[in-house]
Every structure is written in structure tokens, then in C-alpha cells.
C-alpha positions, 0 to 999 in steps of 0.5 A: 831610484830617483838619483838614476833618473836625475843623472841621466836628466842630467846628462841629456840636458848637459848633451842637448845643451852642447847643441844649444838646445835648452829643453824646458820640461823632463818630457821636452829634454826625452823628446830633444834627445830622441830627435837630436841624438838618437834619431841620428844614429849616436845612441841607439834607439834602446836609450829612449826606453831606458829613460821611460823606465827610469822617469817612470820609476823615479815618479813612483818612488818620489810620489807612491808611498806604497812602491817598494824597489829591491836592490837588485831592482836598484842595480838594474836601474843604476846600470840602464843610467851607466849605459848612457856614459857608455854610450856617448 
């Protein structure tokens, strides 16, 4: 669950970084693609709720010893993460 998030992290940051926008928190790096990408029409407006979820679920999985994911949880998770790429 976690390395979905960090890939796509990843991604936004090596895309903000394209645009000379260095983001310096997670929160900032979702905040920067929303105004530079999404709000132009590039990805659609569904990658921001993708990422929500995606942050949300990493921050379970890392600091919740009690969460408890299912593959088909993981697969779900792994193709929100794939739609990025497809997407650019």
C-alpha cells in the first residue's frame, strides 16, 4: 500500500519538478499538482481523489498496526497509482 503512494509521490514531484516547482511537504507536492496540472485540464480532476486515498491508506499502513488491506484492496490500489501514467 505504501510503495503505490510513494510512486505516484514520485511522480508528482518529478512532474512539478518539470515546471521548476519544488514542493516541500507531501500535502504541498498534492496541493502544486492540483494548481498546475489538474486545474489546467491535463489530468482530470478524479487524480486528486486518487491521491487522497492513496495518502490515506499509506499513513494506515505505515503507522496503524491494526490495519489490515486485502489483495484485491492492493490491486485496487496499484491501479489508481497506474492511472497516473496513463494519464500523462
Amino acid at each position: 500500500m505504501s510503495r503505490a503512494y510513494c510512486a505516484v509521490f514520485h511522480f508528482l514531484r518529478a512532474l512539478l519538478f518539470s515546471r521548476g516547482v519544488e514542493p516541500k511537504t507531501h500535502s504541498g507536492a498534492i496541493h502544486l499538482f492540483h494548481t498546475e496540472f489538474v486545474r489546467s485540464g491535463l489530468f482530470p480532476s478524479s487524480q486528486n481523489g486518487a491521491i487522497g486515498s492513496l495518502q490515506r491508506t499509506r499513513e494506515l499502513a505505515d503507522y496503524d498496526a491494526a490495519a489490515a488491506f486485502s489483495s484485491d484492496d492492493a490491486r485496487a490500489h496499484l491501479d489508481d497509482a497506474r492511472g497516473y501514467a496513463r494519464d500523462a
